[in-house]
C-alpha positions as CSV (number, residue, x, y, z in Angstrom):
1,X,55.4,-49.9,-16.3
2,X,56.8,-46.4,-17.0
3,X,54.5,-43.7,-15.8
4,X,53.5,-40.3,-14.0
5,X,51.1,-38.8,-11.8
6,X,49.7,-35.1,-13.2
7,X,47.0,-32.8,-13.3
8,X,44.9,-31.8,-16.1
9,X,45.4,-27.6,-16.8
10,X,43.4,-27.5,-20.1
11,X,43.5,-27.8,-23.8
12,X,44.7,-25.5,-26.5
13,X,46.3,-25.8,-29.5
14,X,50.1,-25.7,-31.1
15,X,51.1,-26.1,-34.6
16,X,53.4,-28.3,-36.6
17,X,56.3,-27.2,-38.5
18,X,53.8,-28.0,-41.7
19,X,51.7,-25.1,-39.9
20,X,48.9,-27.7,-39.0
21,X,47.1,-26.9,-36.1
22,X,47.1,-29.8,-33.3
23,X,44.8,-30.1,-30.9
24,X,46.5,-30.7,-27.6
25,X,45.5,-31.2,-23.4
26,X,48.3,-29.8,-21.0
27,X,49.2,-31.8,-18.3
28,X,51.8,-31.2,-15.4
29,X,53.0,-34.4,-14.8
30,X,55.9,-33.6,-12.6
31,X,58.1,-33.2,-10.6
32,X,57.1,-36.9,-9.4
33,X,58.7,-38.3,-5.9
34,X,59.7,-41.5,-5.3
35,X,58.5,-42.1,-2.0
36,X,59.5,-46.1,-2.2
37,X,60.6,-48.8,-4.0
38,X,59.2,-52.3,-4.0
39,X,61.5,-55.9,-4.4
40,X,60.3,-59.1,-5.0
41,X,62.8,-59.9,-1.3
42,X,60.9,-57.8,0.7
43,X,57.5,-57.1,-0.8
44,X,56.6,-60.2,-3.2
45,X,56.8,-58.0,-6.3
46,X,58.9,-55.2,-8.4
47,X,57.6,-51.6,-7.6
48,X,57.9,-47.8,-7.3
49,X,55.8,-45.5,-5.4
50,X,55.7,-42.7,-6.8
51,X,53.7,-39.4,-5.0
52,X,52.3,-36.0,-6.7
53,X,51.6,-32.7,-5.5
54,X,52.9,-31.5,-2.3
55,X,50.5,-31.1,0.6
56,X,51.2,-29.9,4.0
57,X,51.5,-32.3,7.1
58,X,48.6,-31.0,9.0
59,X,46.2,-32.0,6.0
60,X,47.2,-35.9,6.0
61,X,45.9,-38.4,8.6
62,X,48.5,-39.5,11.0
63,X,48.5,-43.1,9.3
64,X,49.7,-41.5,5.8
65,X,51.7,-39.2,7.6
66,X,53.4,-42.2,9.2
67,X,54.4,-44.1,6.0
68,X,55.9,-40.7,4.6
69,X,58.0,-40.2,7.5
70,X,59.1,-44.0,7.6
71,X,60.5,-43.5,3.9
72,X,62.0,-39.7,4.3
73,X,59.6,-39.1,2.1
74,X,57.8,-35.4,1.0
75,X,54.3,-35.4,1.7
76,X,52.1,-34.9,-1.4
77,X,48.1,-35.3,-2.1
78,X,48.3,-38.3,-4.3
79,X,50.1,-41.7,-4.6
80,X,50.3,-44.1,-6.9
81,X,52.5,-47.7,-7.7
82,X,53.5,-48.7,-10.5
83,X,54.7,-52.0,-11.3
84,X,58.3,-53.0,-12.9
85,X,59.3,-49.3,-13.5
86,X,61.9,-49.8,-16.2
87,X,63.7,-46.2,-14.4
88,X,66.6,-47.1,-12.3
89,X,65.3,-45.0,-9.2
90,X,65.5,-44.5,-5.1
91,X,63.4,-43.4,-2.9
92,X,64.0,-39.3,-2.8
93,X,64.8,-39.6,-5.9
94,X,62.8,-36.8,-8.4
95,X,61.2,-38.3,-11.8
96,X,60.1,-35.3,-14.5
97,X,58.6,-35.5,-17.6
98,X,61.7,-36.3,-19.7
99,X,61.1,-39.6,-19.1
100,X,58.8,-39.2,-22.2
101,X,59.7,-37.7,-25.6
102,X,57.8,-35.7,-27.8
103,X,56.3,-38.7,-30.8
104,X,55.6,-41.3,-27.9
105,X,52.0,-42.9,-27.6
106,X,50.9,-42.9,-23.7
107,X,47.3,-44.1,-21.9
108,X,46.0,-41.3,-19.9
109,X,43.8,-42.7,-17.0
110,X,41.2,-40.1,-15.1
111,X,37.7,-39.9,-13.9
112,X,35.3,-38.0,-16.0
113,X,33.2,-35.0,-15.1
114,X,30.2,-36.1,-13.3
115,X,26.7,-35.0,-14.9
116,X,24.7,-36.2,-11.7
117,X,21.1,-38.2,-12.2
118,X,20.7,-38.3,-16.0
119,X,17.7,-39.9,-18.0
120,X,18.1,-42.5,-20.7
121,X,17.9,-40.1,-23.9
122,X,21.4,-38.1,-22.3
123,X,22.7,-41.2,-20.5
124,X,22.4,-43.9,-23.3
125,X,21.1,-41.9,-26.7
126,X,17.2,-43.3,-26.8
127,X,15.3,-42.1,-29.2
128,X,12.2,-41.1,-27.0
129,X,8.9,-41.3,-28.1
130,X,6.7,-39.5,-30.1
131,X,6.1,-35.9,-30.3
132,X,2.9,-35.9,-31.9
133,X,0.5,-38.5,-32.9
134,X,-1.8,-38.7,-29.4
135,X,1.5,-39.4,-28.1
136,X,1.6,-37.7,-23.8
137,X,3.8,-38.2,-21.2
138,X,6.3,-40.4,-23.4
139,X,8.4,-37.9,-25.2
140,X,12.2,-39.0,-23.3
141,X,10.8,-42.2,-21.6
142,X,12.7,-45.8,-22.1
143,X,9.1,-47.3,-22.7
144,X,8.5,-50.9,-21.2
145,X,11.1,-52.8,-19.0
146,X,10.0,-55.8,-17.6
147,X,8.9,-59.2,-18.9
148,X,6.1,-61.6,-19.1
149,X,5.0,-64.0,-16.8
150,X,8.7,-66.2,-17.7
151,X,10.9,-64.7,-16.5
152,X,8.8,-61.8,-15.3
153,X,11.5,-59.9,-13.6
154,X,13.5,-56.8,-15.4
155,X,16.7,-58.1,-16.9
156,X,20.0,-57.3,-15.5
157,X,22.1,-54.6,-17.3
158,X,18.6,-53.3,-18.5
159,X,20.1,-49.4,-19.4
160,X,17.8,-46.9,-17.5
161,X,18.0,-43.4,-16.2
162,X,20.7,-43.4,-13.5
163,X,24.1,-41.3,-12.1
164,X,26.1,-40.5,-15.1
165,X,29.8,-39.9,-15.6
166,X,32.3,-39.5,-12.4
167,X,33.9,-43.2,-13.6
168,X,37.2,-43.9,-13.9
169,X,38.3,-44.1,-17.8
170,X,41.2,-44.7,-19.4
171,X,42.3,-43.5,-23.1
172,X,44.6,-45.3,-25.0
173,X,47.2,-44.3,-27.7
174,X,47.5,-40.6,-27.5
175,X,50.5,-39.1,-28.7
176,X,52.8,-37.0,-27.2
177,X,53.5,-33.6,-29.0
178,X,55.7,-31.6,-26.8
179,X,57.8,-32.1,-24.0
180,X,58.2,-28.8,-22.0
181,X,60.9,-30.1,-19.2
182,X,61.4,-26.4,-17.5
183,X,57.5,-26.7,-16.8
184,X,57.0,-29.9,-16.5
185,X,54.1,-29.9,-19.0
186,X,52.7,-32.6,-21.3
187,X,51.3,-31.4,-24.2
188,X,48.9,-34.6,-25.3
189,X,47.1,-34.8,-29.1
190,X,43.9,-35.3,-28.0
191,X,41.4,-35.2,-24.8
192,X,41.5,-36.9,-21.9
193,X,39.5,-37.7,-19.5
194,X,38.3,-35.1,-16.6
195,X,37.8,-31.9,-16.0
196,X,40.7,-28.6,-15.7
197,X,42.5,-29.3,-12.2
198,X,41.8,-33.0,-12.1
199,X,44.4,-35.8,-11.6
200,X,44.9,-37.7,-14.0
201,X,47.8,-40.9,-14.5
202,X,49.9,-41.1,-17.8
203,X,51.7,-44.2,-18.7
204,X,52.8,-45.5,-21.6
205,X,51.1,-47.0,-23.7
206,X,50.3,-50.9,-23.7
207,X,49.5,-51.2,-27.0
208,X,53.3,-49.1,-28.1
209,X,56.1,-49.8,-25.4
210,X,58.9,-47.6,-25.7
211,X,62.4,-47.3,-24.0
212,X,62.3,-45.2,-20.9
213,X,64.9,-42.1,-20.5
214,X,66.9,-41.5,-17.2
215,X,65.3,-39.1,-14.9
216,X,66.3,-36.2,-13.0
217,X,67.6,-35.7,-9.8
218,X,67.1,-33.2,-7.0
């Protein structure tokens, strides 16, 4: 599946050639390495490895370290497969955001912003009780929980006040409006998930397959 590894740098807003203002995220989805490429001969299944986001050598474990040595690989903070990548590439080779055109629909995948311990009138939208009416002590409770004497136990997936957001999400059929190649910036209609600096995976889209372009080369 045709994708990238970027980071999320914000949102603003660009306008069509109606004038229409378009709410967009930038994304720097490239350039993208190809660290190593997967066959069914050797490895059981069609792959690329694709890695984001140089780092130096002295930051990575000696393990990870190894494996981009073994490859002639660059090191870089994050990795990521992806299977039967329609892109005829080899490891070194450099993938950039022209592999996407500006009118394609793509699913961006992230982890959202973390809101820490949350009760259930944020985390799930209860209603809370009373404000007035003798009412004390109940104003952004859940109220009762448990059960009866059968099964007298509380029932799994009960929602209650627990760690909210920091999950991995994924948002499908977002369009892409621009394709800045010299910057290697996505401009995507819509939000995604995470916060400004986050890494975030953009692939197309599942639901609207398109026909990948070639990529460059360095």
């Amino acid at each position: 599946m045709l994708g990238l590894l970027g980071k999320k740098l914000g949102q603003t807003r660009v306008y069509d050639p109606q004038g229409n203002a378009i709410h967009v995220t930038v994304v720097q989805a490239g350039p993208n390495r190809v660290l190593q490429c997967k066959t069914v001969e050797a490895d059981g299944y069609r792959a690329v490895q694709l890695g984001f986001d140089d780092q130096k050598e002295s930051r990575l474990p000696k393990p990870t370290l190894g494996h981009f040595k073994k490859f002639k690989g660059v090191p870089t903070k994050r990795v990521r497969e992806f299977r039967d990548y329609p892109v005829d590439v080899k490891p070194g080779d450099v993938v950039g955001v022209n592999v996407f055109a500006p009118g394609d629909f793509v699913d961006a995948i992230g982890i959202t912003k973390g809101r820490g311990f949350e009760g259930v009138v944020k985390r799930h939208g209860f209603r809370g009780g009373d404000s007035t009416h003798g009412a004390k002590g109940w104003h952004r409770r859940a109220g009762a929980i448990g059960q009866r004497l059968f099964p007298g136990t509380v029932m799994r997936g009960t929602r209650m006040p627990g760690h909210m957001g920091q999950v991995r999400r994924t948002v499908q059929n977002l369009e892409i409006i621009q394709v800045r190649e010299a910057d290697q910036l996505l401009l995507i209609k819509g939000a995604i998930p995470g916060a400004s600096g986050d890494y975030v995976v953009i692939r197309v889209a599942k639901k609207q397959p398109k026909q990948a372009a070639k990529p460059g080369k360095q």
